[in-house]
C-alpha positions in Angstrom: 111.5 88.2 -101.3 109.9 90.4 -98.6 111.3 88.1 -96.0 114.6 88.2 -97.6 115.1 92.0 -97.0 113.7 92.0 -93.7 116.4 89.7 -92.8 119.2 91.9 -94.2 117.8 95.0 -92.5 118.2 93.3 -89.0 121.2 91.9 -89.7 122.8 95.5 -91.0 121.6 96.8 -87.9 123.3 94.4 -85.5 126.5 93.8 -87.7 130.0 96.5 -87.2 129.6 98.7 -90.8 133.3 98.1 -91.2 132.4 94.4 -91.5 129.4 94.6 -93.2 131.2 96.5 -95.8 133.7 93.3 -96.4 131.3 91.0 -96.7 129.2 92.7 -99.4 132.1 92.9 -101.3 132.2 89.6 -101.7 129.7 88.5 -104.1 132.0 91.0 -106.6 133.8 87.8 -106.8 130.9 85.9 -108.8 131.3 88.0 -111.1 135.0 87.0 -111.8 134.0 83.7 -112.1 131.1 84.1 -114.5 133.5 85.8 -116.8 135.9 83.0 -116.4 133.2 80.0 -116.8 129.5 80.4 -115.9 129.5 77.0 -114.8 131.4 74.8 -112.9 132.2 70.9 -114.2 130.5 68.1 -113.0 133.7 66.9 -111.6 134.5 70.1 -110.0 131.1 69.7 -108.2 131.3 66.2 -106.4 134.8 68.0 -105.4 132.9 69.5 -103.1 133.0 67.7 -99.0 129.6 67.0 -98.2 128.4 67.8 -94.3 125.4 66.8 -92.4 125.9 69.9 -90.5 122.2 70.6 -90.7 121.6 66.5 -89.8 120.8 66.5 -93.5 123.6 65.7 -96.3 124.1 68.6 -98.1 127.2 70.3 -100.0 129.4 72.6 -97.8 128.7 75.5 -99.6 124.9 75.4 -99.3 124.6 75.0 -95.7 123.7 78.4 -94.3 126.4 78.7 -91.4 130.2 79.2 -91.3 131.6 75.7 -91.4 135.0 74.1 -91.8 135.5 70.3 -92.9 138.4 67.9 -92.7 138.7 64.8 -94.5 139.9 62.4 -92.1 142.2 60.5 -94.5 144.3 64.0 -95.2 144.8 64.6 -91.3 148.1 63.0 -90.5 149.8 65.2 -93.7 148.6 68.4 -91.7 149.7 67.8 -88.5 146.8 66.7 -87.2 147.0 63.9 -84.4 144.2 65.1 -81.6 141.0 67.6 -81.3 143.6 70.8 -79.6 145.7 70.3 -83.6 142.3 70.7 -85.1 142.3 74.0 -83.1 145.0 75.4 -85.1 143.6 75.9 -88.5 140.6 76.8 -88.3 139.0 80.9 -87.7 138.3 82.1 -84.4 139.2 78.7 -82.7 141.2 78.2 -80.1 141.2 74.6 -78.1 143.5 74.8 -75.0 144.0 72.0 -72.2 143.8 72.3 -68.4 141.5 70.4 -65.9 143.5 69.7 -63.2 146.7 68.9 -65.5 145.3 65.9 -67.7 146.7 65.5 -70.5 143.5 64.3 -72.3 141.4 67.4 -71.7 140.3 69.7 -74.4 138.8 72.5 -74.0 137.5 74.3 -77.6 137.1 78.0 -77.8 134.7 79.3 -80.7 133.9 82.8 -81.5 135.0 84.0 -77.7 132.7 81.1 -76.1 133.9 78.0 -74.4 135.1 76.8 -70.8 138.5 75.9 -68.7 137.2 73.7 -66.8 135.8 70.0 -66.3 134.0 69.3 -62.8 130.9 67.9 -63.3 128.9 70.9 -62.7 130.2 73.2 -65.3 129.3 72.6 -69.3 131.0 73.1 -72.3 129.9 75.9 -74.4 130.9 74.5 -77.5 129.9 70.6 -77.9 131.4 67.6 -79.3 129.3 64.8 -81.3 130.7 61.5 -82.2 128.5 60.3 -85.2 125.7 62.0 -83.8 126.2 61.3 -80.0 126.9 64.3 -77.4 129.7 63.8 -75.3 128.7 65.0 -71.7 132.3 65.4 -70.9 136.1 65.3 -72.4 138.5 64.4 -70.0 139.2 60.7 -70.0 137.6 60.6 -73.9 140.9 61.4 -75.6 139.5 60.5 -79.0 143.2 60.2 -81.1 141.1 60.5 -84.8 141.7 57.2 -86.1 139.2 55.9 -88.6 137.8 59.7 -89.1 135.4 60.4 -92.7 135.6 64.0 -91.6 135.3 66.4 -88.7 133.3 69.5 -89.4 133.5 72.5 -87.0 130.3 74.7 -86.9 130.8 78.2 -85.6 128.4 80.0 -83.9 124.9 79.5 -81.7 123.8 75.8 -83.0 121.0 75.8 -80.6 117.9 74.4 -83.0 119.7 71.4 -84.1 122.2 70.8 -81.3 120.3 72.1 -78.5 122.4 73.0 -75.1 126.3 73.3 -74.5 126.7 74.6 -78.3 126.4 78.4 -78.0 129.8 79.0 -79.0 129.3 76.2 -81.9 130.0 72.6 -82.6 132.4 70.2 -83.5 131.2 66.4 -85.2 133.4 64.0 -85.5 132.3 61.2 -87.9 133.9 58.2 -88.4 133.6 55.8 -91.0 130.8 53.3 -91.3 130.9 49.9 -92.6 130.6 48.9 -96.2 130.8 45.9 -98.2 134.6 46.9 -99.3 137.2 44.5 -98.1 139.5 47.1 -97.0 142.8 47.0 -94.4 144.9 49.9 -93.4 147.9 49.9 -91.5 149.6 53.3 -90.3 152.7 53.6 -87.9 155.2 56.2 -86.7 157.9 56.4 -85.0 160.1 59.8 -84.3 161.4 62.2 -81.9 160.5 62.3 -77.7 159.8 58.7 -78.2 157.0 58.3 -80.5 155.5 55.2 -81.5 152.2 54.9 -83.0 150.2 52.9 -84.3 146.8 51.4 -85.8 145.0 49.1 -88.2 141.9 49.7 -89.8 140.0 46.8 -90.7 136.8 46.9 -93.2 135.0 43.7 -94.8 131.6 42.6 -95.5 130.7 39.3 -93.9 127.6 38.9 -96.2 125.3 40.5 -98.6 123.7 42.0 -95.7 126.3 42.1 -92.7 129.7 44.1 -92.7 131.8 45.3 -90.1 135.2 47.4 -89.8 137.6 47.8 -86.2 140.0 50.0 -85.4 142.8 49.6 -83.2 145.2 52.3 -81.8 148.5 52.3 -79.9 150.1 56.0 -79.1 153.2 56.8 -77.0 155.1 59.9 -76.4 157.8 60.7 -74.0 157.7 63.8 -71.6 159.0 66.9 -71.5 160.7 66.8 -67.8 161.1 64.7 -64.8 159.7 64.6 -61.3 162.8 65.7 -59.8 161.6 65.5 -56.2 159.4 61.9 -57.1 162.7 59.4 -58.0 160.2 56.7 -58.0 157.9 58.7 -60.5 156.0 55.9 -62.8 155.9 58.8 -65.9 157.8 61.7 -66.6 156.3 65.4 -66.9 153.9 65.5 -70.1 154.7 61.8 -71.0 151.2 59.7 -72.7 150.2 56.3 -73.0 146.9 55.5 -75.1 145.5 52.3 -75.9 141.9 52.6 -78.0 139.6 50.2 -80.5 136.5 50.7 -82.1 134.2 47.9 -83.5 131.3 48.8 -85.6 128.9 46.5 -87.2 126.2 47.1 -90.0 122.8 45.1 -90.9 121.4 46.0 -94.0 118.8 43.9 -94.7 117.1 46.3 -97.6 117.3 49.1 -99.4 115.1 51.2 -96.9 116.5 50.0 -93.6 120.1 50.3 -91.6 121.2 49.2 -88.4 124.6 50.1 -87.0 125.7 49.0 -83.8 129.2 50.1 -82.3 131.5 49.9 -79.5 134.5 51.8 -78.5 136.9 51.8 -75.3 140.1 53.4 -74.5 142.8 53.6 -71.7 145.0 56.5 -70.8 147.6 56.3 -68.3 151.1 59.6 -68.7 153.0 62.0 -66.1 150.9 65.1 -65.5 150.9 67.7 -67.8 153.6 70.7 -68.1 153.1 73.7 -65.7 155.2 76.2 -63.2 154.2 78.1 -60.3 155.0 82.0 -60.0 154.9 83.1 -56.8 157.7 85.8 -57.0 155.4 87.7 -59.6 152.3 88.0 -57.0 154.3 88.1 -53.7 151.7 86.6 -51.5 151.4 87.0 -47.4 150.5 83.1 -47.9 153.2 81.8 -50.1 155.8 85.0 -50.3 155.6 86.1 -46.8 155.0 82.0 -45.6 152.1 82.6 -43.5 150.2 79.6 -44.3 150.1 76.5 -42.6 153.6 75.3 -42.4 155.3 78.7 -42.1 157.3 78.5 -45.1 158.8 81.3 -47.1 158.1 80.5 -51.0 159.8 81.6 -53.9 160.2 80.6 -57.8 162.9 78.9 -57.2 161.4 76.4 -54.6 159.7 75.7 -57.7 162.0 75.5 -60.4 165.5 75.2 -58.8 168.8 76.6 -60.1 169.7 74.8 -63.4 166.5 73.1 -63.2 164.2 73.3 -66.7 161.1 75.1 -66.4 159.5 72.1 -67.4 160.7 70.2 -64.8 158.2 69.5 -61.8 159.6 69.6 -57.7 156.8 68.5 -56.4 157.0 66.0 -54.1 153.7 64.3 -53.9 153.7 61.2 -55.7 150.0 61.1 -56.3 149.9 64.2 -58.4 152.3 63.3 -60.5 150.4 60.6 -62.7 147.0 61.0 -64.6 144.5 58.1 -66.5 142.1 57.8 -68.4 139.5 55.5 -69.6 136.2 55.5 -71.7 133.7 53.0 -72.8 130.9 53.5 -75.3 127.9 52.1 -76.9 125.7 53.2 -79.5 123.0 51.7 -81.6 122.0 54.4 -85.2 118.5 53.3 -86.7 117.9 54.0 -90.1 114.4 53.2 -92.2 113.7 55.1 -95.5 110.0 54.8 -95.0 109.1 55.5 -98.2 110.8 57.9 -101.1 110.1 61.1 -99.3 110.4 60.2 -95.7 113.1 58.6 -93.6 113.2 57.7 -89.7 116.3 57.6 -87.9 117.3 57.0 -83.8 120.5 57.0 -82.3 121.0 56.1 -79.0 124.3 55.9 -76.8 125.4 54.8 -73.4 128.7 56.5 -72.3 131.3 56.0 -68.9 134.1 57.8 -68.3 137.0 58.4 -65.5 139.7 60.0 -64.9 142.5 60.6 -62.6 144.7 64.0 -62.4 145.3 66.8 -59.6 147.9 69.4 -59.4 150.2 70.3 -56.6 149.3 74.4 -56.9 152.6 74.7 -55.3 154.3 73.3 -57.5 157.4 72.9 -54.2 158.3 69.7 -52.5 156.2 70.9 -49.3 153.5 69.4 -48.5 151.3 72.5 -48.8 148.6 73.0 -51.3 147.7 69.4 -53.2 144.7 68.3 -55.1 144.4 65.0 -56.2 141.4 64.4 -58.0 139.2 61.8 -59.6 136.3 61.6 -61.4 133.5 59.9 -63.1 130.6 60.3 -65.6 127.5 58.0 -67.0 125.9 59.6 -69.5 122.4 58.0 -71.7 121.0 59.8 -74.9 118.3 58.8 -77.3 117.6 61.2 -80.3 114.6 60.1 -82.6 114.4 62.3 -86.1 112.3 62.4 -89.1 113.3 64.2 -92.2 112.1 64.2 -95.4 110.6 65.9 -98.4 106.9 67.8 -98.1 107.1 68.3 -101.8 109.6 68.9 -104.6 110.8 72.1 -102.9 110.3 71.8 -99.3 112.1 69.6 -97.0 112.7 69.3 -93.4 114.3 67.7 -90.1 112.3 66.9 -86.6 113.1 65.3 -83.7 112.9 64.1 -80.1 115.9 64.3 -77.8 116.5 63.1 -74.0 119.8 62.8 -72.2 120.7 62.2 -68.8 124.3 62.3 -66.9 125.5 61.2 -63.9 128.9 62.2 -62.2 131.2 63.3 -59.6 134.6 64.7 -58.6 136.5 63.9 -54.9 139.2 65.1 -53.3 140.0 63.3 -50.1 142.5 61.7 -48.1 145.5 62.3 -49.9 144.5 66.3 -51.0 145.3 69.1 -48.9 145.1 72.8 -48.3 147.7 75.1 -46.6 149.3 72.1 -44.9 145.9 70.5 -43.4 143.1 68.2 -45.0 140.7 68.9 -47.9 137.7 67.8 -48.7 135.6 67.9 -52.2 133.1 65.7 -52.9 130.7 67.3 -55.7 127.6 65.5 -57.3 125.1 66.3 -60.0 122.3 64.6 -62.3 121.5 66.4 -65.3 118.3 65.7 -67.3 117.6 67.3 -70.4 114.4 66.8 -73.1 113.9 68.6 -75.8 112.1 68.7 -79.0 112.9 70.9 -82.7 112.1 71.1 -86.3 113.8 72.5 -88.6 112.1 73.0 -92.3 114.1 74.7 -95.6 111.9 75.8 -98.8 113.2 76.8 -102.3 111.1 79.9 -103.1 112.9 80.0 -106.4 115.5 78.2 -108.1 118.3 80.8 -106.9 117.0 81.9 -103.3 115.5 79.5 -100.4 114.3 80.3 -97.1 114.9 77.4 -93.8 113.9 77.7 -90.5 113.5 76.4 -87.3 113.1 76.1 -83.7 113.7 73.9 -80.4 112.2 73.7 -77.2 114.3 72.2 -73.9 114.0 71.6 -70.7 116.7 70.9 -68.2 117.1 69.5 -64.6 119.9 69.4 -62.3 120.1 68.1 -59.4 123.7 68.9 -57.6 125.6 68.0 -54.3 128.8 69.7 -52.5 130.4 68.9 -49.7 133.2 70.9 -48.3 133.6 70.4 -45.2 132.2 67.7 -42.6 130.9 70.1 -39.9 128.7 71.5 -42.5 128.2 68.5 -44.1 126.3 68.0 -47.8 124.6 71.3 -49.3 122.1 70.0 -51.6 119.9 71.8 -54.8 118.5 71.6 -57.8 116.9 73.5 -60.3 115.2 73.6 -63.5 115.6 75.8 -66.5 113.6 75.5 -70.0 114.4 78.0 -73.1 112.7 78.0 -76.8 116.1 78.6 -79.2 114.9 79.4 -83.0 117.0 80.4 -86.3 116.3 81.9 -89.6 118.1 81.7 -92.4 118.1 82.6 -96.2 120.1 81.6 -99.0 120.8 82.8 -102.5 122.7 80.9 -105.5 124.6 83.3 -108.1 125.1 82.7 -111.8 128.1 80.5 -110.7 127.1 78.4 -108.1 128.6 80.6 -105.2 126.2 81.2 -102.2 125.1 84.0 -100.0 123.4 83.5 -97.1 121.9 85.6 -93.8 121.2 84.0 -90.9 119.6 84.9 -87.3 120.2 82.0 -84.8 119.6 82.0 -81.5 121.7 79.4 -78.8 121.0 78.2 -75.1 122.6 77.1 -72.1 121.5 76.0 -68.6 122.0 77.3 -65.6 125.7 76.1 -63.2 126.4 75.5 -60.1 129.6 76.5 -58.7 132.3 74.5 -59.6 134.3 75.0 -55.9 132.0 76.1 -53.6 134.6 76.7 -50.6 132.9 80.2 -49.7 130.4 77.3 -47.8 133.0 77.4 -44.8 133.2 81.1 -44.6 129.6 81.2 -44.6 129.6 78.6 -42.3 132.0 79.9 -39.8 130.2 83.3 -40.5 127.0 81.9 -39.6 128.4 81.3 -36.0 130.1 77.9 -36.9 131.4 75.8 -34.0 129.4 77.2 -31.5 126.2 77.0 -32.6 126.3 74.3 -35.2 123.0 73.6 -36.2 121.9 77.1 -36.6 125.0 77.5 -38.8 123.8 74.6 -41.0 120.5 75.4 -41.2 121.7 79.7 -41.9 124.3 78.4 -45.0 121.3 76.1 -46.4 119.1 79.0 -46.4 121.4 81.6 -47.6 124.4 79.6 -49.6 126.9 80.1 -52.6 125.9 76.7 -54.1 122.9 78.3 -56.1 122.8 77.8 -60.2 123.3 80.7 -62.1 120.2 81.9 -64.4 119.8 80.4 -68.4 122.2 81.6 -70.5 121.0 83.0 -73.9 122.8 84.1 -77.2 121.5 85.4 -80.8 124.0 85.3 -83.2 123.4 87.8 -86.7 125.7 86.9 -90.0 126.1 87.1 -93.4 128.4 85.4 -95.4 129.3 83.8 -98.9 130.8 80.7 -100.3 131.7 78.2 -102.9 133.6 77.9 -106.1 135.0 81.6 -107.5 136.3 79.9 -110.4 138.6 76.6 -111.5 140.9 77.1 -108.7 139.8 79.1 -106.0 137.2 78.3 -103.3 136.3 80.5 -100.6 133.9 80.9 -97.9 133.8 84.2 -95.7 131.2 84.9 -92.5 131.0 87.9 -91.1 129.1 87.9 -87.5 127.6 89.7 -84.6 126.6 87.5 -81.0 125.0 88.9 -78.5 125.6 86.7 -75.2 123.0 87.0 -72.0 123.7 85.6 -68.5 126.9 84.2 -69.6 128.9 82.6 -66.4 132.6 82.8 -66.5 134.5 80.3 -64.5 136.6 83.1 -61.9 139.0 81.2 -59.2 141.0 82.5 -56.0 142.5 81.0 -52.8 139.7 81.5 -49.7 139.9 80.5 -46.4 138.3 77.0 -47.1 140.3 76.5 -50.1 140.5 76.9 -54.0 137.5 78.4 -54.7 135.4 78.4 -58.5 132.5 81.4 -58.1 130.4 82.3 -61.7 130.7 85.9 -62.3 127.7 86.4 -64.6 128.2 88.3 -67.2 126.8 90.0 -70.6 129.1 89.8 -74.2 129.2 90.7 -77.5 131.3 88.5 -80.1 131.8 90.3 -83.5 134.3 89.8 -86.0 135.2 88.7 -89.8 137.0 85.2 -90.9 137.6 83.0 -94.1 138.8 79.8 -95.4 140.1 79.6 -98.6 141.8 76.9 -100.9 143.5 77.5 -104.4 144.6 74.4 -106.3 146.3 75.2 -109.9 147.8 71.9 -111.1 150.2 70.1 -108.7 149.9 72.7 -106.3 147.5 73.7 -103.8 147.1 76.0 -100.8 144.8 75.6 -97.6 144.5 79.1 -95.7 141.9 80.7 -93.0 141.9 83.9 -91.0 139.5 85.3 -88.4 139.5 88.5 -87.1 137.2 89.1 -83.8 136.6 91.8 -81.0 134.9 91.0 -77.9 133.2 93.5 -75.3 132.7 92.2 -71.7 130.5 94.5 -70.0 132.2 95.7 -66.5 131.2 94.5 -64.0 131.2 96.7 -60.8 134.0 98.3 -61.9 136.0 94.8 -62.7 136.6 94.5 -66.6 136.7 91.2 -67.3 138.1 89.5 -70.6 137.1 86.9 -72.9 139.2 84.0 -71.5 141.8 82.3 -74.2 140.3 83.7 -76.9 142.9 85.5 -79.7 141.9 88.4 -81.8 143.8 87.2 -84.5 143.6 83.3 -86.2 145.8 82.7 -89.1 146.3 79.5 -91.2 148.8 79.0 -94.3 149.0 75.2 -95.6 150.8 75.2 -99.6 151.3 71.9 -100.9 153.0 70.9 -104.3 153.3 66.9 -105.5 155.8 65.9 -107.8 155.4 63.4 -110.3 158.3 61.2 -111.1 159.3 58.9 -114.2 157.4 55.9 -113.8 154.7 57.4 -112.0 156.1 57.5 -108.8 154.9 61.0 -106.6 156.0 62.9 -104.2 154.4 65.9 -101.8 155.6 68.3 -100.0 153.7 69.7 -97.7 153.7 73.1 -94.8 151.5 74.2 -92.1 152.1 77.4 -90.5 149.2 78.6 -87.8 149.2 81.6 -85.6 147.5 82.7 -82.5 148.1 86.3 -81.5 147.9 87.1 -77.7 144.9 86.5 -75.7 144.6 86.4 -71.3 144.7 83.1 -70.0 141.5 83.9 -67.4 138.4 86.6 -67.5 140.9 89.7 -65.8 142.5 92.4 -67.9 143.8 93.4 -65.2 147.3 94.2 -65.5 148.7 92.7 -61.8 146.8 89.8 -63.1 149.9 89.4 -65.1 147.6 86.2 -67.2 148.3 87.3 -70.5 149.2 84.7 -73.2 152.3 85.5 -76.1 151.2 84.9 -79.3 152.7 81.8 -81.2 153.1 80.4 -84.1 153.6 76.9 -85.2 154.9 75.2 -88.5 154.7 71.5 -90.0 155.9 70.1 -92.5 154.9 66.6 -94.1 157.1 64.9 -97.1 155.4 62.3 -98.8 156.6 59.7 -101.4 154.2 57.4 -103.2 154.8 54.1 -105.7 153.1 54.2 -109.1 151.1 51.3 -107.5 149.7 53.4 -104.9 151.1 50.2 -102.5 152.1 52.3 -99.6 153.1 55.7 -98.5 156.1 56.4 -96.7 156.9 59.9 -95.2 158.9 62.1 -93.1 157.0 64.6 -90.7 158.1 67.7 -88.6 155.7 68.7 -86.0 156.2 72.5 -84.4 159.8 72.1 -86.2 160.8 75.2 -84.4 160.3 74.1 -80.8 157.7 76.8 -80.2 157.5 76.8 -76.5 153.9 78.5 -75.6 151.6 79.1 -71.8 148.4 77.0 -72.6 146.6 79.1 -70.4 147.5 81.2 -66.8 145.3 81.8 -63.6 146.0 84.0 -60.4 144.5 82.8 -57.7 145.7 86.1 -55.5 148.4 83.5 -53.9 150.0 82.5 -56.6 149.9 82.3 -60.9 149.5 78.9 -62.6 151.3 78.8 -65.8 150.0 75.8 -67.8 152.5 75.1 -70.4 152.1 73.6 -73.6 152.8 69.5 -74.0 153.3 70.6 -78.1 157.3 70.8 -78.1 159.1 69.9 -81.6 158.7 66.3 -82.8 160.0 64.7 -86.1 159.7 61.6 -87.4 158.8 59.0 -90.6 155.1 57.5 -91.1 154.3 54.7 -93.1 151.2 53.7 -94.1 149.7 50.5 -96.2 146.5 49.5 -97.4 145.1 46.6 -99.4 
């Protein structure tokens, strides 16, 4: 019990007292519900979604983190159709699109923590598993959440378990494994801006021992404009084309022991995504005043022309105009239940991935500033774990991990800056091992204690080369970090849960992303004339140096669970302390577009809740977070948070109506709102990056048989055209306005099983 208070003291000390003060009121509400039943039913119990958050089944409300689960099957009915919709319902998320105008990317913000951008030597800061396997990277993945069992979105530093790249949280994805159920599911829609989708999901069980299920997935949308200076343009502006399967296959030869082995590929080809170019707004001496490299005057309406649509694109560079995609997997999950108390489990995973994209940051038909881009990635990962029981009231969960990526990013022949040739060509190896255990013990019946802790160690070895005087700057470095949690939890007369927990988080060192300060230093350095002393000054003094490990130690408190018959609820209220924390900060230089890390320290506090009441036929889905972020200046620049809102709010009711005969049908609304937030890490008012709020609504009308045959229903997606900026950047040239590829869309799904 000792340990248990010592806990709460830290935590009160690092947590805001106005938020401390809500979340002690919460456990008031046990008391409601022990006057209305002291114990829930034993089908109100398996109601509860069960997570493997902590890489050990357990139900949602016991697991000592702020979580939110989605059963896969009740996806489409919410609106959900990709990772950036998941984004829209739950606290303190945000997931935003960008890297270089694909419109595959996703980019998840959790808790103030994530990252715009995708070259190979930047990392997420809030990771993505795929039934247990880390996915390096995001663009070409486009994962379209067919055959889903749930997705569960951890918030906060999940550095024990999850190791590096998950100090904002994480997101798993877990599809469905095979089973001996003969089981075929066909869905399709068809609607507004050209939809047509489709997918069949296969399960049967070839023997006593053997079964398999496949899934395979056909998506199309139109765009959203045209190419009006590109006739010959294969896709329009924001237009997608996605072709994926997935084939798993299970061998159960016992009781105690599980292989499943699975393969999944997909193919991506659409127009790029939406975006304008303000240049009016910042009134350059590059673009405004036309001294660059063609001497031409630029204005907004070079780039969106009189009675032209803003989402309209005048570029006229075919090769920007198009992205693809593409993404091929294997992974191999071990399972052998040793005995009763111990089980053994490996999953290990070979990944590839490409993708083509590039803006024209122009956005004019000159041939001025142009990017084309491709890139690559191989990742490997093995994870071996043990979990298990020490005794009736202790169990636990250990484990080796190694992963290793390989990939690049060029820019070549057909990219160019201020009228003349580019150059990128950027490298980079990342190794990473690391080993954790994590062990919970019931003290009592009501109040447990878990911790654990992880040790890593990372290498990077990275390339860039800008420019072919210089030539290739090569480094490397190595980083290691011990990440460590705490946690307690305490079960009320109800059932409901209060919990603390301290949890630390960890991130490696980065490179630059655009290191084009290399030709100023180069030049700088004497250049030209004396050519090998410039070389040899810019390797020894360069801006392609890694930034330090970054570190963050999260504090919360929170409740959960049933408050009586009809109302759930789970609040968290936290306090994250963020060390060494890079943010990605871009301008226009003299060698090009350059990506510098401005290091910085932050502190992520804030309240948020999801809640569901169900009374009868009706039900209603809502969560709210509530966050302030400090940036500490830096040299009198106060930087920002990047496309992170204060304010998160999600409202889903839904009612079903039975008919005579038995015949249903369900109405359904979403309505989710993000409240303003700066699209890059400037508060700076002549930034001029700030993002409106918006707010989006769904709706989903289903009708049933008595026989449960099929389902047949009409959809409305954004039904009020909510035109939104996805994010903004000022390069000091010029502001990129990424706009959203999320315009109104209605349509009928049908969907068949037997």
């Amino acid at each position: 019990m000792k340990t248990n208070t010592d806990v709460s003291k830290t935590l009160a000390s690092k947590l805001s007292p106005v938020a401390l003060a809500v979340a002690m009121t919460v456990p008031a509400l046990s008391n409601i519900a022990v006057a209305q039943e002291a114990e829930a039913t034993e089908e109100q119990q398996f109601e509860a979604i069960t997570v493997t958050a902590t890489k050990r089944p357990q139900v949602i409300y016991e697991v000592p983190i702020a979580i939110s689960a989605f059963d896969g099957d009740k996806l489409a009915a919410q609106g959900i159709t990709d990772l950036t919709d998941v984004g829209k319902f739950v606290p303190n998320l945000n997931v935003t699109g960008f890297s270089a105008g694909h419109t595959s990317s996703v980019n998840p913000f959790i808790r103030g923590i994530g990252l715009q951008d995708h070259l190979i030597t930047t990392d997420p800061g809030v990771s993505v598993y795929v039934d247990g396997v880390y996915l390096g990277r995001q663009v070409g993945q486009n994962w379209s959440l067919n055959n889903i069992e749930r997705i569960e979105v951890l918030r906060g530093p999940q550095g024990t378990l999850y190791g590096r790249n998950s100090i904002g949280g994480a997101i798993n994805i877990i599809t469905k494994e095979p089973d001996q159920g003969d089981v075929t599911k066909v869905n399709t829609e068809f609607g507004t801006r050209g939809r047509v989708k489709a997918d069949i999901f296969v399960n049967h069980g070839l023997s006593e021992t053997v079964a398999f299920n496949m899934n395979l997935a056909f998506n199309k949308r139109d765009g959203l404009g045209e190419f009006i200076n590109v006739p010959n343009a294969e896709y329009d502006v924001g237009e997608t084309e996605d072709i994926s399967g997935r084939v798993s296959l299970k061998w159960e030869p016992s009781n105690d022991f599980r292989m499943v082995l699975t393969a999944d590929a997909n193919n991506g080809d659409g127009g790029l995504r939406p975006y304008t170019v303000l240049i009016d707004e910042v009134g350059s001496a590059r673009y405004f005043g036309g001294g660059n490299g063609l001497g031409v005057e630029l204005r907004n309406t070079d780039v969106t022309p009189e009675g032209a649509d803003i989402y309209d694109n005048a570029t006229g560079t075919e090769a920007v105009t198009g992205v693809s995609n593409e993404a091929r997997g294997l992974s191999l999950t071990t399972e052998w239940d040793i005995n009763d108390d111990y089980t053994a489990k490996v999953v290990a995973s070979q990944r590839t991935s490409k993708y083509k994209a590039g803006l024209d940051d122009d956005g004019t038909v000159f041939s001025l500033d142009q990017f084309p881009e491709r890139g690559e990635a191989d990742q490997t990962s093995i994870e071996l774990q043990l979990n298990g029981y020490i005794n009736e009231y202790t169990d636990f969960v250990t484990g080796l991990y190694y992963f290793n990526e390989e990939g690049s990013n060029r820019q070549g022949d057909d990219s160019n800056f201020d009228g003349g040739p580019n150059l990128l060509e950027l490298d980079q190896e990342t190794t990473s091992k690391a080993v954790y255990v994590n062990v919970r013990h019931d003290l009592t019946d009501e109040l447990s204690v878990s911790g654990g802790i992880r040790y890593t160690e990372d290498e990077k070895e990275a390339s860039a080369n800008v420019f072919s005087a210089l030539g290739t700057i090569f480094d490397s470095n190595e980083w290691d970090e011990v990440t460590w949690e705490f946690a307690t939890n305490y079960t009320f007369d109800n059932g409901m849960t209060g919990y603390a927990t301290i949890q630390s988080g960890y991130q490696s060192g980065q490179f630059p992303a655009r290191p084009y300060c290399l030709i100023g230093q180069f030049f700088g350095a004497g250049g030209f004339d004396d050519i090998e002393g410039a070389q040899a000054a810019v390797r020894a003094n360069n801006c392609f140096t890694a930034s330090d490990n970054i570190t963050a130690t999260n504090y919360e408190v929170g409740i959960k669970g049933r408050v009586n018959d009809y109302f759930d609820i789970s609040v968290a209220v936290f306090n994250t302390e963020f060390e060494d924390l890079p943010y990605q900060v871009s301008r226009v230089s003299e060698g090009g577009f350059d990506t510098a890390n401005l290091v910085v320290e932050q502190t992520s506090r804030g309240i948020e809740a999801d809640a569901t009441f169900s009374y009868g036929n009706f039900s209603m889905m809502t969560s709210i977070g509530y966050m302030d972020v400090d940036v500490e200046e830096q040299d009198g620049f106060n930087p920002v948070a990047p496309l992170t809102p204060d304010l998160t709010l999600a409202i889903g009711p839904q009612y079903t109506f039975e008919l005579d005969g038995g015949d249903s049908i369900r109405v359904r609304a979403d309505y989710s709102y993000r409240s303003e937030m700066y699209g890059e890490p400037t508060s700076a008012p002549e930034r001029m990056t700030e993002l409106d709020s918006r707010a989006l609504v769904n709706f989903d009308i289903a009708y049933t048989p008595a026989n449960e045959a099929y389902t047949v229903a009409l959809y409305g997606r954004n039904i009020f055209d909510e035109r939104y900026d996805n994010a903004r950047l000022n390069t000091g040239d010029y502001i990129l306005q990424i706009l959203s590829n999320d315009a109104s869309e209605f349509g009928v799904r049908f969907t068949t099983e037997f």
